[in-house]
N, C-alpha and C positions, 0 to 999 in steps of 0.2 A: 463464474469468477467475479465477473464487476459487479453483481448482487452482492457479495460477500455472502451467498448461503453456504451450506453444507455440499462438500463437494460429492456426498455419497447418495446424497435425495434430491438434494435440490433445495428444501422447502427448511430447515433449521436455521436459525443465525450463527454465522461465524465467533462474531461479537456480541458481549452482553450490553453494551453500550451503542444507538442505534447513533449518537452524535460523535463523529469523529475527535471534534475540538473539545471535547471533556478531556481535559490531558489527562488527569487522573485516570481514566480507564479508558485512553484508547486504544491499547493492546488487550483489556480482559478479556480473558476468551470464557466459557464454556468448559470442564474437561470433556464433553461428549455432548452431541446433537439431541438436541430438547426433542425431534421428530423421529429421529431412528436409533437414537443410543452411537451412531461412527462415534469411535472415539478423538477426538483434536490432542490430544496429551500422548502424541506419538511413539514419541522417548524423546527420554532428556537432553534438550538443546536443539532439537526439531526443529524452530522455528530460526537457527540462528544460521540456516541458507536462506531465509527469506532477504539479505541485502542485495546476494547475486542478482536479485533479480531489480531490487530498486534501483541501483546505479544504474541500468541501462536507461532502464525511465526517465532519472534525472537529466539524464544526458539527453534523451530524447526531447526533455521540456527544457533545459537550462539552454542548448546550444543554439539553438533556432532563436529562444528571446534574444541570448546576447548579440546575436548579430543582425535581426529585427530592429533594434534599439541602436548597433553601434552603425548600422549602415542607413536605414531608413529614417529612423528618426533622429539623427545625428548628435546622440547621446556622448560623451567623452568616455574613456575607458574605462576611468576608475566610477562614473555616475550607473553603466549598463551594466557593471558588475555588483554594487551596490542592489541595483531595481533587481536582478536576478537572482539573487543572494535571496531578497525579502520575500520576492514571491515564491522562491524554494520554499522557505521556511512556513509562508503561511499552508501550502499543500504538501506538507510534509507528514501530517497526520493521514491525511487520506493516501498517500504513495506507501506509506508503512503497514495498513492496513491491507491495501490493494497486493501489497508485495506477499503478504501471508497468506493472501489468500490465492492467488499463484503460485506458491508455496506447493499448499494443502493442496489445492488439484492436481500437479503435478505427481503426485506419489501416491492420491487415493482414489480408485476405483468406482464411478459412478453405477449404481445401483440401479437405475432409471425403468 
């Protein structure tokens, strides 16, 4: 799953784009595994449980900075929500991605 390969081989990419921050295509996917043919084009709207799985994440990374920031380094409220906010947004590519591909394991079958 945190390779982002294929969850039926192992060895295909998830993604056609190997750079997260390509905004333009950091969801591209494949319709099918370049190494085994699994197909990623599930059915239509397949990927659109991949959030269930990102909010927990966010929450996992947002909650711990804000109060890192609001207790340790005695940041103001509205300043540790701001810094938390930013760095959400810059690992927000990579949590989108990670989230699909959580996703995709989750309901496909390893082949191995």
């Amino acid at each position: 799953m945190v390779r982002l390969k294929c969850p039926a081989c192992g060895r295909g990419d998830l993604f056609t784009a190997k750079n997260a921050f390509n905004l333009r295509r950091t969801l591209e996917m494949p319709d099918s595994c370049p190494a085994c043919g699994q197909d990623y084009r599930i059915e239509p709207g397949f990927y659109s449980g991949a959030p269930y799985i990102s909010y927990p994440i966010v929450l996992f990374l947002a909650v711990p900075a804000f109060l890192a920031q609001t207790l340790w380094l005695d940041f103001s409220f509205p300043a540790a929500f701001a810094a938390t906010l930013a760095g959400l947004i810059v690992v927000q590519p990579l949590i989108m991605r990670f989230s699909r591909s959580v996703w995709i394991h989750i309901f496909v079958k390893a082949r191995l």
